[in-house]
C-alpha positions in Angstrom: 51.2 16.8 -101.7 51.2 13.4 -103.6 49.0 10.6 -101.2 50.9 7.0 -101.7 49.2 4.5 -103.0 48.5 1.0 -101.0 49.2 -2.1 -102.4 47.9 -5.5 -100.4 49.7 -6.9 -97.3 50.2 -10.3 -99.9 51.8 -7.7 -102.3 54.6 -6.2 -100.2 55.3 -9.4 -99.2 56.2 -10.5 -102.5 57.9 -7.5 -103.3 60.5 -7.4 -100.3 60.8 -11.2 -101.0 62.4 -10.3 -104.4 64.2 -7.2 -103.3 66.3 -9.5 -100.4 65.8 -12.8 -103.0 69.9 -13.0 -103.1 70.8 -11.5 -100.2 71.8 -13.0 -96.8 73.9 -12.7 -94.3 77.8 -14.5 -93.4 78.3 -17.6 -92.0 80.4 -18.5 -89.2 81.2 -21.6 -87.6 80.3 -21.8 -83.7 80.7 -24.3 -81.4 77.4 -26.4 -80.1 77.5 -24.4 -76.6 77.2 -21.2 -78.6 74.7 -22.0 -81.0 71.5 -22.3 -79.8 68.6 -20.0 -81.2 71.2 -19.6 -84.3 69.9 -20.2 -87.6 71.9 -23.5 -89.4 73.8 -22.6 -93.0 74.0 -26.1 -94.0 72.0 -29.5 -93.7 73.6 -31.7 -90.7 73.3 -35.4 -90.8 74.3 -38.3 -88.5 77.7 -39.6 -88.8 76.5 -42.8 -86.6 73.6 -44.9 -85.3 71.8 -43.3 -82.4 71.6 -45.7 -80.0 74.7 -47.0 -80.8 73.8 -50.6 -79.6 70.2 -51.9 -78.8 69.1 -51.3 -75.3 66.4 -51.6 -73.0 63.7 -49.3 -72.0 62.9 -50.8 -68.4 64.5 -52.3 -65.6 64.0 -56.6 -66.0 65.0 -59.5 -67.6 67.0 -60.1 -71.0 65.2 -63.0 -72.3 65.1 -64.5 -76.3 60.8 -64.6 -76.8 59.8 -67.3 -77.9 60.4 -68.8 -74.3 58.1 -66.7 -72.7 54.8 -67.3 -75.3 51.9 -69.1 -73.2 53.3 -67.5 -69.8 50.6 -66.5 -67.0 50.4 -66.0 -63.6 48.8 -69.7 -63.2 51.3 -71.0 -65.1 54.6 -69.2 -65.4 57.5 -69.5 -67.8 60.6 -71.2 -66.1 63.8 -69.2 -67.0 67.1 -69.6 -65.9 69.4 -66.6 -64.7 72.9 -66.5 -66.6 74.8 -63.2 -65.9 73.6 -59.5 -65.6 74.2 -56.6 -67.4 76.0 -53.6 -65.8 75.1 -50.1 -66.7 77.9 -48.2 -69.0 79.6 -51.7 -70.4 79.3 -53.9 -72.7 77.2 -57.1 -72.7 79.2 -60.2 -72.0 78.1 -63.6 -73.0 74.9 -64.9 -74.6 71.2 -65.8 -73.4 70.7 -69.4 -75.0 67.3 -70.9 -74.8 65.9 -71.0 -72.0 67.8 -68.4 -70.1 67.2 -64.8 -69.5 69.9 -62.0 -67.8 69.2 -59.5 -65.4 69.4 -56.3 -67.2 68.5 -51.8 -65.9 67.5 -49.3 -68.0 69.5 -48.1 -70.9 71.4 -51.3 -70.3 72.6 -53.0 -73.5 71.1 -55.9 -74.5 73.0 -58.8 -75.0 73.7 -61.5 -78.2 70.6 -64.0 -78.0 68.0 -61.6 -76.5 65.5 -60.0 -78.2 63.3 -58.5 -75.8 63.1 -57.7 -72.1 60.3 -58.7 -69.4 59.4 -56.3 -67.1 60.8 -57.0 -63.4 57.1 -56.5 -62.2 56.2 -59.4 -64.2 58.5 -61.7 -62.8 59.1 -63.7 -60.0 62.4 -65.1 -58.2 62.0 -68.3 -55.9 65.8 -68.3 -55.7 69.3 -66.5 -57.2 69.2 -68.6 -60.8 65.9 -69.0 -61.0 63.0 -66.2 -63.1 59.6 -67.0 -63.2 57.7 -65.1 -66.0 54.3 -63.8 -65.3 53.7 -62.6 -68.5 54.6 -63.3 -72.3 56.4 -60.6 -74.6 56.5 -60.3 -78.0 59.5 -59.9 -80.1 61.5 -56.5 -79.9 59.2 -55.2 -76.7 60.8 -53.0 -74.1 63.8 -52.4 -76.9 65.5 -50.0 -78.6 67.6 -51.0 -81.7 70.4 -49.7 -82.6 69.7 -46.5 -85.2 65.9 -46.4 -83.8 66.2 -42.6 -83.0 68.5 -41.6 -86.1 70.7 -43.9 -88.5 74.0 -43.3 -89.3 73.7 -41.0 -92.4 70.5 -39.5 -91.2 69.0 -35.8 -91.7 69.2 -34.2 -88.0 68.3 -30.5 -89.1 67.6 -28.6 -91.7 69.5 -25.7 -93.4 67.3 -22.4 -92.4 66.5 -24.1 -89.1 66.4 -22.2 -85.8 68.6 -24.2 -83.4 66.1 -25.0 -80.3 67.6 -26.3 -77.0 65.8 -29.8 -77.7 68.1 -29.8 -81.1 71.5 -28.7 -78.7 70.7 -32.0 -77.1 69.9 -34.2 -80.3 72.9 -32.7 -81.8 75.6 -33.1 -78.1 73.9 -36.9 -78.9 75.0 -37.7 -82.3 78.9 -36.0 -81.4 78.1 -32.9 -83.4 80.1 -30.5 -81.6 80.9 -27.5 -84.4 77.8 -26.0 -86.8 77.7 -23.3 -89.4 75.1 -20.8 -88.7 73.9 -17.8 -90.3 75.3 -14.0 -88.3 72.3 -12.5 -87.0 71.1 -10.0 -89.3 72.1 -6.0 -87.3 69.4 -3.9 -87.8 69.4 0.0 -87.1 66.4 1.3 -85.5 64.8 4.9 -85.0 62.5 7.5 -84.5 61.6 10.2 -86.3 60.0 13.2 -85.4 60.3 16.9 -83.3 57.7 16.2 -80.6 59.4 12.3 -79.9 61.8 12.6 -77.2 63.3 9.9 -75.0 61.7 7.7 -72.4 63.4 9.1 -69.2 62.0 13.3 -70.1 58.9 14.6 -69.0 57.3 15.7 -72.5 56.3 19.5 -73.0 52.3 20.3 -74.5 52.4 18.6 -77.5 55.2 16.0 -77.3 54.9 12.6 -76.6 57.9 9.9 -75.2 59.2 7.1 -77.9 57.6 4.3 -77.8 58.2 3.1 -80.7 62.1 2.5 -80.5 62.0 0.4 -77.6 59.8 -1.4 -78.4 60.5 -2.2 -82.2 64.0 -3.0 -80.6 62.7 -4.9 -78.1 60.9 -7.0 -80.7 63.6 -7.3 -83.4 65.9 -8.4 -80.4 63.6 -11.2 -79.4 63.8 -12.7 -83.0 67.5 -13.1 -82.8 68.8 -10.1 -84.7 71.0 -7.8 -83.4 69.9 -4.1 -83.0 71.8 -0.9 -82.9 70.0 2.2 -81.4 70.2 5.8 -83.6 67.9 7.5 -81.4 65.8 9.9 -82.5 65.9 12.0 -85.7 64.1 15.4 -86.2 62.1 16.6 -88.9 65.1 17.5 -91.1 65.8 16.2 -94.5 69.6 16.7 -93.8 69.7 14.8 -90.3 67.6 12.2 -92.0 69.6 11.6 -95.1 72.6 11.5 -92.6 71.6 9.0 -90.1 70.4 6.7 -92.8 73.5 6.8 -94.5 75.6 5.5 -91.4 73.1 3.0 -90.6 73.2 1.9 -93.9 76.6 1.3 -94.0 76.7 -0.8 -90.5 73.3 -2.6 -90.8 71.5 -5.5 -93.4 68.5 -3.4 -92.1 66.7 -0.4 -91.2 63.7 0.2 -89.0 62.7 3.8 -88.6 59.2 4.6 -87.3 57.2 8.0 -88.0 57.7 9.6 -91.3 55.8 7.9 -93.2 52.7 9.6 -93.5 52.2 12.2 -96.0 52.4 15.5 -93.8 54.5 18.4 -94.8 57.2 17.1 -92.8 57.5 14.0 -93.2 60.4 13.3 -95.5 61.4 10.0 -95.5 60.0 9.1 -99.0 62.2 11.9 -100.4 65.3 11.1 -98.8 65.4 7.5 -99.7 64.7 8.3 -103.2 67.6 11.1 -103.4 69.9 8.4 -101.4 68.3 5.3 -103.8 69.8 4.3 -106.3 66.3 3.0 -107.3 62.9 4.5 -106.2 61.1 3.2 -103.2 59.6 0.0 -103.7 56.3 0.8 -102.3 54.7 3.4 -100.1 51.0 2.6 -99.1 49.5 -0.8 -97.4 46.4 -1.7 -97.9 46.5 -2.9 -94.0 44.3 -1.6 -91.2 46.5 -1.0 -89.0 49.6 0.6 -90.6 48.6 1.6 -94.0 51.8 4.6 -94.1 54.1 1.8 -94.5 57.1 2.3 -96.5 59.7 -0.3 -97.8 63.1 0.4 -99.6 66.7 -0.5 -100.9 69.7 1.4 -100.2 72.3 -0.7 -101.6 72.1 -3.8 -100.3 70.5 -2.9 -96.9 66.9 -2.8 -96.4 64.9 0.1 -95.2 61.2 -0.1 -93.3 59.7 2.8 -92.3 56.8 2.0 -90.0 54.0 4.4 -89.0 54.0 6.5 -85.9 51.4 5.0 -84.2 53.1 2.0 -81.5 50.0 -0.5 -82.3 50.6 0.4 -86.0 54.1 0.3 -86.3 54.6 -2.8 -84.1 51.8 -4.8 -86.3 53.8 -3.9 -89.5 57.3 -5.0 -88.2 55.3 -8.7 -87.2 53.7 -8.8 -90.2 57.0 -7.3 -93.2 60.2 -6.7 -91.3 60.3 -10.0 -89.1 59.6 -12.4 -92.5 61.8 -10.1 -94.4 64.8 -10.5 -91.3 64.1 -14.4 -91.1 65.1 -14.5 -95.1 68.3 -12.1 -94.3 69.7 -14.8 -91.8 68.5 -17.5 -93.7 65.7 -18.9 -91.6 62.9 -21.0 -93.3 60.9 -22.1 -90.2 58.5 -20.4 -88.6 58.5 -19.9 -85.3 55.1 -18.0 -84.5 52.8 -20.2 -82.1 49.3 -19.9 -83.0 45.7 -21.8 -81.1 42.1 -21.5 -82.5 39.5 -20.1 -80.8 36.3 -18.6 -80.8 34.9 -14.9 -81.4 33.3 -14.0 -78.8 31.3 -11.0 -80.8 31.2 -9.7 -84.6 34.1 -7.6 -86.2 33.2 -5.8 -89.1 36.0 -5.2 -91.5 36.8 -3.2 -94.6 37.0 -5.2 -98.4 40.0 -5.6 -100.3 41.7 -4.6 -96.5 43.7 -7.1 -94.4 42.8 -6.0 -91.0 44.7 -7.4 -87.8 42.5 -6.8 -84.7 44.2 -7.9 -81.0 42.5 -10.2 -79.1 42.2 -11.0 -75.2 41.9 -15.4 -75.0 40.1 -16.8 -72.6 39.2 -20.6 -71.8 36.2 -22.1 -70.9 34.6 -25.5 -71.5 37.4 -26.7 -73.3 37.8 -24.3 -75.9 39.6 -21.4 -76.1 37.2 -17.6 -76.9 39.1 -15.0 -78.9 37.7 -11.2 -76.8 38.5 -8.6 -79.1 40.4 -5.5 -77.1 38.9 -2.5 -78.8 40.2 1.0 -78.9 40.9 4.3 -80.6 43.5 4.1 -83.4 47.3 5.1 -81.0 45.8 4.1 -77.9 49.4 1.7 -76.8 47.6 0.0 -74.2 45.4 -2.0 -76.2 48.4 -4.0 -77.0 49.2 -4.5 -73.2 45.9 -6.2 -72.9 45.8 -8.5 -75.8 47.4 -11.8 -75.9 47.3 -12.6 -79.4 46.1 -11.1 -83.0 44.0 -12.3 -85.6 44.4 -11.6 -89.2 41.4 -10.9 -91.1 41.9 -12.0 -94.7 41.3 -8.9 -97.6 38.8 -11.1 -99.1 36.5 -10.7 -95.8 34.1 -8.5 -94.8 34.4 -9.4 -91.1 34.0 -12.3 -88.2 30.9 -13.6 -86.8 30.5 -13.5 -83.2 31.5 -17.6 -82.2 33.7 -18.1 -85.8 36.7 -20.6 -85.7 39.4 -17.9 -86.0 44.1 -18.3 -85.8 45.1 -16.2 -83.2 48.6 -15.5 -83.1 50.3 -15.1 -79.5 51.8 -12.0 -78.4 52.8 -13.3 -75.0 53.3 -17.1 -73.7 
């Protein structure tokens, strides 16, 4: 029986990153209403000023500056009322000096104005006559035309995951059409003869799959497209066959179980007789899910994740999301992180990134980081958490009230 041998977490990173260096998936052209959570295939820029004119931020008075310096409540500035501006048209005439026009929100500002007096700082003793309580300074209460983006500006950026705030940036500058990466399809199963499906009630010595659902479930939420292959038994030839289909549909493969070096466990084997180049690497130096297992067959890639749910799940965060962000093209990240405080010591391994789940609670203002602590395959310590923290191979552990990242799990 040959053991693998781990390499660091910082390792197999690089390692996939130069196996899927040049590959990526199609690009398609969707309209706006179709693209959000997409990942853009192209810079997009402005094709015009946004605002298109200059308008004003408040309901008041159109009024050129200078004539309202020195203005207070004891001794307001005297305007004259010429006109008002109606919402949706364009501004007719001119405010000359020593005139000001009634003028709403988002209302454009007319030739001669510069700035706009707030209507609670005026006062009208008649229908042509504005008193100003109060002086403002040039440009105040404005927008000018191309203060939110000029014409020619960068909106997004290629690899950019289209958010709904963008949808309404992009609806604002007329960009109706974007090229966008195709999500990557990804082919996920399970291996193993005492896995069987979620709806049976297992027999002494076999358990449900977890693992599929939930790696599915996962992969799904980062915008990839997952096709289900069920689970596989503990046969080389059912192996090699299911891989070769996926293969052929999928940019990617996630299968968990396998991995491990048990007399049965044949993945390793299979890819390299299917391969037309060995495994890349078997072995993390990563606590948990140090079985893990990354390969090429063709140009689709091929994770095999440890058995364990907590394991497998912590692998496909940590190598097969990144690796499916490069596939579609995505260079943003997405995680949210906070930083909080240990609330006791965690001991950890050297020269072994370990990723232990934590519980967040907040008190006083700060936010304490509760480690949820359990035997290695016990699932439900990952119901409990809501976020992980990543200690570093260079560590030894955390001290009880450390400044640590957490990661969140759950909103």
């Amino acid at each position: 029986m040959e053991f693998f041998r781990c390499i660091s977490l910082e390792e197999g990173r690089r390692q996939i990153a130069a196996a899927l260096a040049d590959i990526r998936t199609a690009v398609e052209l969707v309209a706006l209403a179709q693209a959000c959570g997409r990942v853009l295939a192209e810079d997009v820029f402005s094709r015009e000023n946004l605002p298109a004119f200059a308008r004003s931020t408040v309901d008041g008075f159109a009024v050129n500056s200078a004539d309202t310096f020195g203005a207070g409540e004891g001794l307001p500035a005297l305007l004259e009322l010429d006109g008002e501006i109606l919402m949706g048209s364009t501004a007719e005439g001119r405010v000359g000096n020593g005139a000001g026009m009634t003028i709403p929100t988002g209302g454009m500002l007319p030739e001669g104005a510069d700035s706009v007096v707030m209507l609670e700082h005026t006062q009208r003793p008649d229908a042509t006559t504005l008193l100003v309580l109060k002086p403002v300074a040039p440009g105040e209460n404005i927008v000018r035309a191309g203060d939110d983006i000029s014409a020619g500006g960068l909106i997004l950026s290629k690899g950019s995951r289209i958010t709904p705030q963008d949808i309404g940036a992009l609806a604002a500058c007329g960009i109706a059409e974007l090229k966008v990466y195709c999500p990557p399809v990804v082919g996920v199963l399970s291996t193993g003869d005492e896995v069987i499906e979620p709806q049976l009630t297992p027999k002494d010595g076999q358990v449900r799959d977890a693992n599929g659902p939930a790696l599915a479930a996962l992969i799904e939420a980062a915008g990839c497209r997952v096709i289900r292959y069920g689970i596989i038994r503990d046969e080389k030839a059912a192996l090699r066959e299911c891989l070769a289909e996926a293969a052929a549909a999928c940019h990617a493969i996630v299968l968990s179980g396998g991995s491990s070096v048990g007399v049965r466990d044949h993945t390793v084997e299979v890819l390299e007789e299917m391969g037309q180049r060995p495994v890349v690497f078997h072995g993390l130096a990563v606590k948990p899910g140090k079985p893990a297992i990354f390969a090429m067959l063709g140009k689709t890639a091929v994770f095999g994740l440890p058995g364990h749910p907590v394991a497998a799940l912590t692998v496909c965060r940590q190598l097969v999301l990144p690796a499916l962000d490069s596939l579609s093209g995505k260079c943003r990240k997405d995680q949210i992180k906070v930083r909080a405080k240990m609330t006791r010591n965690m001991a950890s391994a050297a020269g072994r990134d370990d990723f232990i789940k934590v519980r967040l609670r907040y008190e006083a203002g700060e936010y304490l980081a509760e480690p949820v602590l359990g035997k290695s395959g016990l699932i439900f310590t990952m119901t409990q958490a809501d976020g992980e923290v990543h200690i570093p191979a260079d560590k030894t552990g955390l001290y009880e009230a450390e400044w640590v990242t957490v990661e969140l799990l759950r909103r």
